[in-house]
C-alpha positions as CSV (number, residue, x, y, z in Angstrom):
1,X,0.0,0.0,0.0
2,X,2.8,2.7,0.7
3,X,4.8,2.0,-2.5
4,X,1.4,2.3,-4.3
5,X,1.1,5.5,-2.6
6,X,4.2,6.8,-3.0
7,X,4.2,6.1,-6.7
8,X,1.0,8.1,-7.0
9,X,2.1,11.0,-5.0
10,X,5.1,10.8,-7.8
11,X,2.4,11.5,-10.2
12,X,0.6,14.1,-8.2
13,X,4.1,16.0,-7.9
14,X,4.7,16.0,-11.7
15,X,1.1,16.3,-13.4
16,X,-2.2,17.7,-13.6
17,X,-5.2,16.2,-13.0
18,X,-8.0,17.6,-15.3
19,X,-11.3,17.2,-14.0
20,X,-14.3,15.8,-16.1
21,X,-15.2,18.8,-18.3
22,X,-18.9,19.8,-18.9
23,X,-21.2,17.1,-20.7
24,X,-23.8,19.7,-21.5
25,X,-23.7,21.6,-24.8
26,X,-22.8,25.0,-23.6
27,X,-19.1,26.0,-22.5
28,X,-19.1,27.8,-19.0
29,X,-17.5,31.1,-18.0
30,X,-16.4,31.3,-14.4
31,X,-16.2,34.4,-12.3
32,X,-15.4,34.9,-8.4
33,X,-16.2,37.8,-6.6
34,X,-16.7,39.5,-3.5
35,X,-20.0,41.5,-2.5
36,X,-20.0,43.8,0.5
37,X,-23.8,44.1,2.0
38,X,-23.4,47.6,3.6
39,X,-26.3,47.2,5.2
40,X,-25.5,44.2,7.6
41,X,-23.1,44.1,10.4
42,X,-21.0,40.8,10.5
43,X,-22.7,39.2,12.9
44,X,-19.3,36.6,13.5
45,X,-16.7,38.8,12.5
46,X,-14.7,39.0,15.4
47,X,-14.7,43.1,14.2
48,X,-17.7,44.4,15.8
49,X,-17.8,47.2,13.3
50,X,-17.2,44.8,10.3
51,X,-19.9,44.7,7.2
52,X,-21.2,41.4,6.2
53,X,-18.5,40.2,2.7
54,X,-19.0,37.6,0.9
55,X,-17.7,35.6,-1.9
56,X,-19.8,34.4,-4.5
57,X,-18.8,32.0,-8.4
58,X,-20.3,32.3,-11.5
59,X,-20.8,30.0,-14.2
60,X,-22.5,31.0,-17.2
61,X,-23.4,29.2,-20.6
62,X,-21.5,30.4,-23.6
63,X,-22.7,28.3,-27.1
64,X,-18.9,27.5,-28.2
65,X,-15.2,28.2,-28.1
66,X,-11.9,26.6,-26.5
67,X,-11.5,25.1,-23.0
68,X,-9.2,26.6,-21.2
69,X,-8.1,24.2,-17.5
70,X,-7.7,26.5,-14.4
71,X,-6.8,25.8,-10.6
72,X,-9.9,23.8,-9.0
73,X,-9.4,25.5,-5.9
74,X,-6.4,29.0,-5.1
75,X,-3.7,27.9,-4.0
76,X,-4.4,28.4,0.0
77,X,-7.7,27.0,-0.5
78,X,-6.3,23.9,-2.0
79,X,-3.8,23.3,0.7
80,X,-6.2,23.5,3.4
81,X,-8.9,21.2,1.9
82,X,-6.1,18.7,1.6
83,X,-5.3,19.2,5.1
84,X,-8.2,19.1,6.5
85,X,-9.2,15.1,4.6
86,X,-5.9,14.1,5.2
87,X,-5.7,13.6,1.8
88,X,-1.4,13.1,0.5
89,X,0.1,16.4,-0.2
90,X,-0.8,18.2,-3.3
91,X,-4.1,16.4,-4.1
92,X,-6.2,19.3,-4.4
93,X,-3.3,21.0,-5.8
94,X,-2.9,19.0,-9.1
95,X,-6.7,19.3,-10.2
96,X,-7.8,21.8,-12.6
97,X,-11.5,22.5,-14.1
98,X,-11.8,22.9,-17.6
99,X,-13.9,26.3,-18.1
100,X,-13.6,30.0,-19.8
101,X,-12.0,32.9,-17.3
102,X,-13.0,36.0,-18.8
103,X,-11.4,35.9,-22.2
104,X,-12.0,36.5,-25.6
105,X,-14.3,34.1,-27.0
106,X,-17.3,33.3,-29.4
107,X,-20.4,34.4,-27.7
108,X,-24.6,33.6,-27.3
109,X,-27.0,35.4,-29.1
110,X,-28.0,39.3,-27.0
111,X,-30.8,37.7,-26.9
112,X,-30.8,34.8,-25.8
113,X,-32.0,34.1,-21.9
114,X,-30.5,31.7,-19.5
115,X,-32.4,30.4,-16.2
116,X,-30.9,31.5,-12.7
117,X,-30.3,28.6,-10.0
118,X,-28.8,30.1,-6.8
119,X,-26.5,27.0,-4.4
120,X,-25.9,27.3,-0.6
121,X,-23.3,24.7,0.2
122,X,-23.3,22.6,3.2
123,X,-22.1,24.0,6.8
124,X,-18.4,23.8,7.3
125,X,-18.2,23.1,3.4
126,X,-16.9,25.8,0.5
127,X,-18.5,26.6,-2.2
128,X,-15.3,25.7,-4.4
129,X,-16.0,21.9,-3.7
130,X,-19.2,21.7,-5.8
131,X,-17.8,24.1,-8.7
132,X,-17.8,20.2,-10.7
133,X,-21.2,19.8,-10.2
134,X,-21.9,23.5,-10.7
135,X,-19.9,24.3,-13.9
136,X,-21.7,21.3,-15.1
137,X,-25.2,22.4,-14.5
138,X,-24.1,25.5,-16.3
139,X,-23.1,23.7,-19.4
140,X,-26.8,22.6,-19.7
141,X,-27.8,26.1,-20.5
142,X,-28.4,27.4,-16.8
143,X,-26.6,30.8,-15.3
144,X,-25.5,29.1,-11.7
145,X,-24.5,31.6,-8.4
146,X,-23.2,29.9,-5.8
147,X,-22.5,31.7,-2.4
148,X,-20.1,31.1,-0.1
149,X,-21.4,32.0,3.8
150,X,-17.9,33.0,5.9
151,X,-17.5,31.6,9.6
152,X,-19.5,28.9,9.2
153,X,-17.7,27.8,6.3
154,X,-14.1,26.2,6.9
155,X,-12.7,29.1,4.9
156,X,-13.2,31.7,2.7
157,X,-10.2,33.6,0.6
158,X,-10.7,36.7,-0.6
159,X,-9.6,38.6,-3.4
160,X,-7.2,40.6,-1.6
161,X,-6.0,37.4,-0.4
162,X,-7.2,37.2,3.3
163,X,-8.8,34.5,4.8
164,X,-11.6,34.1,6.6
165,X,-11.2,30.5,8.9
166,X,-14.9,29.0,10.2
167,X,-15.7,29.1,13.5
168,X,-14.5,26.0,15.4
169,X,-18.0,25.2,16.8
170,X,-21.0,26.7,14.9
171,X,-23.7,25.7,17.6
172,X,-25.9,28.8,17.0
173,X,-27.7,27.1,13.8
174,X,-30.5,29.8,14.3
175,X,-28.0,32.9,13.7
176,X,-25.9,30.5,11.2
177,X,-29.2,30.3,9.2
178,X,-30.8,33.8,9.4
179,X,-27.1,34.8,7.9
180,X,-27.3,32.0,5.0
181,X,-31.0,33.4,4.3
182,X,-29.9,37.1,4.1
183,X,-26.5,36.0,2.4
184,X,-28.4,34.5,-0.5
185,X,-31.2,36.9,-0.6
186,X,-28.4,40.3,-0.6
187,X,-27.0,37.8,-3.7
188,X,-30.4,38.2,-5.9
189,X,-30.4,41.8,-5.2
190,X,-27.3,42.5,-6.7
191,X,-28.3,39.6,-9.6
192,X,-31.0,41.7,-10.3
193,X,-29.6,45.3,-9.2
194,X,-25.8,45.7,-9.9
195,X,-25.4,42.4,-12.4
196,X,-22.3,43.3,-13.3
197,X,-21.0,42.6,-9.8
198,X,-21.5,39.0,-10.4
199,X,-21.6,38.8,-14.0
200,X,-19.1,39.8,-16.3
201,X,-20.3,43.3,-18.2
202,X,-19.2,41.9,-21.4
203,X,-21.1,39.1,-21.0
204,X,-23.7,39.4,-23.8
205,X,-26.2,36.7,-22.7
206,X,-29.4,37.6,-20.3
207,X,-30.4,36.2,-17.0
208,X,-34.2,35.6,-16.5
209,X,-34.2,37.0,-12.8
210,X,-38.2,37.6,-12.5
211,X,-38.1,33.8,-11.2
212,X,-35.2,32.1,-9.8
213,X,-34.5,28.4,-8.4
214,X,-32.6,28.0,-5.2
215,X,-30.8,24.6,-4.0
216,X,-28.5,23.9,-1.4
217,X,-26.6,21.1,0.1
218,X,-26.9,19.7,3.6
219,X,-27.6,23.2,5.8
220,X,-27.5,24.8,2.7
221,X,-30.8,22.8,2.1
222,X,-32.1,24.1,4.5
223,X,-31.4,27.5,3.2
224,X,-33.0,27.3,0.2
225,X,-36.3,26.4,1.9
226,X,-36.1,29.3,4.5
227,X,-35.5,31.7,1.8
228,X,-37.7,30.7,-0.6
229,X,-40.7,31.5,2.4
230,X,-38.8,34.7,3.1
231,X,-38.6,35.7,-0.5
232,X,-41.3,34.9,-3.2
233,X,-38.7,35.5,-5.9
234,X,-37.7,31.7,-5.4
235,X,-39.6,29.9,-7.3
236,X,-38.8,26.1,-6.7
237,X,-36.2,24.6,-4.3
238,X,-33.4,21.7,-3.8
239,X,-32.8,20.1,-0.8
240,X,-29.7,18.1,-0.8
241,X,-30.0,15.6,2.3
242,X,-29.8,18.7,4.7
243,X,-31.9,18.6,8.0
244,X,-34.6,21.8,7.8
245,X,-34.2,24.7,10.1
246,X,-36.3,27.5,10.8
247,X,-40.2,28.7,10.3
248,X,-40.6,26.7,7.3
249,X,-40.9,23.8,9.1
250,X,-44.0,24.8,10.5
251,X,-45.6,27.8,7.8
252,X,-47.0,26.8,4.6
253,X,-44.4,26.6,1.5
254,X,-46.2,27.6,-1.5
255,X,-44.2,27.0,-4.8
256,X,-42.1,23.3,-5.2
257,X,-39.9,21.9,-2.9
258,X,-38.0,18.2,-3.0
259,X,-36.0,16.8,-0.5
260,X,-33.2,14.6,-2.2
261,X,-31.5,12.5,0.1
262,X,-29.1,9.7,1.0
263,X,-29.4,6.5,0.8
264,X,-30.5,5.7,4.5
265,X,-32.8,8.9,6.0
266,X,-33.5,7.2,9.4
267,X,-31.0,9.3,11.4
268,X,-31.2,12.4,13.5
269,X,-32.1,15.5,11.5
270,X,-34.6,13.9,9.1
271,X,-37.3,13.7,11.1
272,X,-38.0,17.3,9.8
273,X,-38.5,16.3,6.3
274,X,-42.3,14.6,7.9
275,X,-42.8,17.4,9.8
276,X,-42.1,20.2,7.0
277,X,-43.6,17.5,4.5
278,X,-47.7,18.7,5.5
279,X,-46.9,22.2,5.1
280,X,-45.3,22.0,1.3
281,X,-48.2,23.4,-0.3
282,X,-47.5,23.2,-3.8
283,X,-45.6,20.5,-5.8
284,X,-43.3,18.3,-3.1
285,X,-41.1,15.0,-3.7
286,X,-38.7,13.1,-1.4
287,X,-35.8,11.3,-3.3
288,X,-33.5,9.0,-2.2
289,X,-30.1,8.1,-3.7
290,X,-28.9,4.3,-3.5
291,X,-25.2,3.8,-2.1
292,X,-24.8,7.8,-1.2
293,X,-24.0,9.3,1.9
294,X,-24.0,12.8,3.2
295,X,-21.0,13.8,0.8
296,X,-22.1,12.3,-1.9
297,X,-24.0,15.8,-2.6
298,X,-20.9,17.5,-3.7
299,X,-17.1,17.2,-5.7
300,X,-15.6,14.8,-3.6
301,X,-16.8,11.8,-5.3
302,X,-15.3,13.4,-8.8
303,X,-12.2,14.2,-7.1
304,X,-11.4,11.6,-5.4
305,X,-12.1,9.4,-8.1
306,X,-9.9,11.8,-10.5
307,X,-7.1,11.9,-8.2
308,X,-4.5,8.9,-8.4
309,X,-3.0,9.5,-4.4
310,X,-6.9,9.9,-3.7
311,X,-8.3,7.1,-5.9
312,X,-6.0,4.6,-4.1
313,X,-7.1,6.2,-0.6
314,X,-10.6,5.5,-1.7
315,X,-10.2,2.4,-3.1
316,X,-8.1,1.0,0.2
317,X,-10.4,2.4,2.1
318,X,-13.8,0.6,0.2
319,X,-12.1,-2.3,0.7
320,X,-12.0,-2.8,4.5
321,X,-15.0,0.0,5.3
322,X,-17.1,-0.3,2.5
323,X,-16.8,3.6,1.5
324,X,-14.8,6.0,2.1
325,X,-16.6,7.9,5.0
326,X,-19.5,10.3,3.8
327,X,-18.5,9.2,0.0
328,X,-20.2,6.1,-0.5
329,X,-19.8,3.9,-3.0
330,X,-21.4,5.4,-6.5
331,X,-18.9,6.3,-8.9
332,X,-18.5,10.3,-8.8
333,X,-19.0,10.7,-12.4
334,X,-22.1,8.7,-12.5
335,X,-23.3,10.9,-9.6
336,X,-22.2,13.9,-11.1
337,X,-24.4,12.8,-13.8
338,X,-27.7,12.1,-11.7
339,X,-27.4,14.7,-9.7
340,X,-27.6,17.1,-13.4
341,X,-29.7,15.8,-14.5
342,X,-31.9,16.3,-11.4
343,X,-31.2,19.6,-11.0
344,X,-31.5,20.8,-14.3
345,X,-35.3,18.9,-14.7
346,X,-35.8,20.1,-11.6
347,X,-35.6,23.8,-11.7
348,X,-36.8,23.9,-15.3
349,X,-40.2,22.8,-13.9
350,X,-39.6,25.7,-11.2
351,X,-39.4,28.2,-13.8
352,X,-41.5,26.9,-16.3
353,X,-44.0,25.0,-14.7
354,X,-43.0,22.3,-17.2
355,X,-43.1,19.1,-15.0
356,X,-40.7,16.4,-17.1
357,X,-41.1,12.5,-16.8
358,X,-38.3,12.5,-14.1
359,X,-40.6,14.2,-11.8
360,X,-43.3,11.8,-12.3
361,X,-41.7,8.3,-11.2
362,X,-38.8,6.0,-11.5
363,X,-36.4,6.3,-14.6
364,X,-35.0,3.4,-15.8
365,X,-31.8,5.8,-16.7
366,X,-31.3,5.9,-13.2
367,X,-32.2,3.4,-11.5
368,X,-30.0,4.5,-8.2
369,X,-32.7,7.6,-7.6
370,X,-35.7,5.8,-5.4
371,X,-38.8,7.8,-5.3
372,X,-40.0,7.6,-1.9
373,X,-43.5,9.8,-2.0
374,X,-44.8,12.9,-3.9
375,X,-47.4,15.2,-4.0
């Protein structure tokens, strides 16, 4: 097992690792920014006087042009996610995600529209670890924001090149989530107030903002929901196995919601899903996914599946625990591909009202999804 290791390292140190590119038809454009709320006080900056920042990704569809591989993660970022699985040095550091940064390129039609989905990751989790996923999503013709929330994520790097670590123990989940809710909320506003804060100015395309779908992973699951009763903008949400926080667990939810879980939703936490589940008022679905667990919802799967060092720590690992802990056993790329497809039907019917056949039972093209109740 250690030569094995060591050999892979070997090729970590002198090669990239190129992620699976988009499948969709569109390329993607990818821009990270910062947004300042003015009008919020950090409620967990340690500076008392500090205004709430943020840092937010976009990927948007272009129709053609060249693929250009970039970092998966900055430099800092990547060292501490490697740090922080335990993963062998330089893992995160060798991938690289195949999208456009900002440069010249063939562009859409002025007027063509793309649908807005807006992702809350998971607590503790960046939003850098589902840009895979994302990015991908994007490359099926949607214009994808995700948003990271500082302090109760791991770590947040700026552009000026501070970092903003978690807190150690996030127990106020009530405080945690009004944040999240006002972080992703403050996000539409400036979607639909100061675009070009998010969205490149030369970016010729258009966003259909009057309706937006919202989905999040884990707490950021929970997100979505609470926002979407806070703000009737949202028009359809995504729960990604997160537990449900907040009012909407007891006031009516009037536009679709799913709940898309792991394989096995017996444990703490889930037990919201039935009591939310009377108060979904509109369109609601539970899914389940066969051989997931919790971080199955995100990059990890891709990654570690894409990196050699990692592939061999996964693979040793299945083999004497049955899955790498929170991974489970799917392949990532056939989950990255389920959980596209899911997303994309998914928040079409949001913003269309369009349901598709994947909404209405059991596909035989994915068999691993089990549809557990709806309506």
């Amino acid at each position: 097992m250690r030569f094995i290791l060591l050999c892979a390292l070997f090729q970590l140190v002198y090669s990239k690792v190129n992620l699976p590119g988009p499948s969709g038809p569109c390329q993607v454009e990818t821009r990270s920014t910062e947004l300042v709320d003015t009008s919020r006080i950090d409620p967990f900056s340690p500076n008392r006087n500090a205004t709430r920042a943020i840092m937010v990704t976009s990927f948007v569809p272009l129709h053609c042009g060249k693929v250009e591989y970039e970092p998966y993660l900055p430099p800092k970022m990547a060292q501490a996610g490697t740090h922080m699985l335990n993963l062998p040095n330089g893992t995160f550091e060798s991938l690289q995600l195949g999208s456009w940064s900002s440069a010249e390129h063939s562009r859409p039609n002025k007027s063509q529209e793309y649908p807005v989905i807006v992702f809350s990751p998971g607590l503790s989790a960046s939003r850098l670890i589902y840009a895979n996923l994302l990015e991908n999503v994007a490359s099926n013709g949607f214009a994808v924001v995700s948003v990271d929330h500082p302090y109760d994520a791991a770590a947040v790097e700026f552009p000026d090149g501070r970092i903003l670590v978690g807190k150690a123990n996030m127990s106020d989940i009530p405080l945690a989530m009004d944040t999240r809710v006002r972080d992703v909320i403050f996000t539409l506003n400036e979607l639909t107030n100061n675009t070009d804060s998010i969205i490149p100015a030369s970016y010729p395309g258009k966003l259909q903002l009057d309706r937006v779908a919202l989905i999040g992973h884990s707490l950021g699951g929970a997100t979505a929901a609470q926002a979407m009763l806070n703000d009737t903008r949202f028009a359809g949400g995504l729960n990604f196995d997160g537990s449900l926080h907040g009012s909407v667990i007891q006031q009516d939810l009037d536009r679709p919601f799913i709940n898309f879980g792991q394989a096995d939703v017996t444990g703490p936490g889930y037990e919201t899903w039935n009591e939310t589940w009377p108060h979904l008022r509109d369109f609601r679905m539970q899914l389940q996914l066969k051989d997931s667990l919790h971080l199955t919802f995100s990059d990890l799967p891709v990654v570690f599946d894409s990196a050699p060092s990692a592939r061999v720590l996964r693979n040793e690992t299945a083999s004497t625990l049955g899955s790498l802990p929170g991974l489970g056993t799917l392949p990532g790329l056939r989950v990255r591909t389920i959980l596209t497809e899911y997303i994309t039907e998914a928040c079409g019917f949001f913003l269309t009202g369009r349901k598709p056949a994947l909404l209405r039972g059991p596909s035989s093209a994915y068999p691993e999804v089990m549809y557990i109740r709806t309506e």
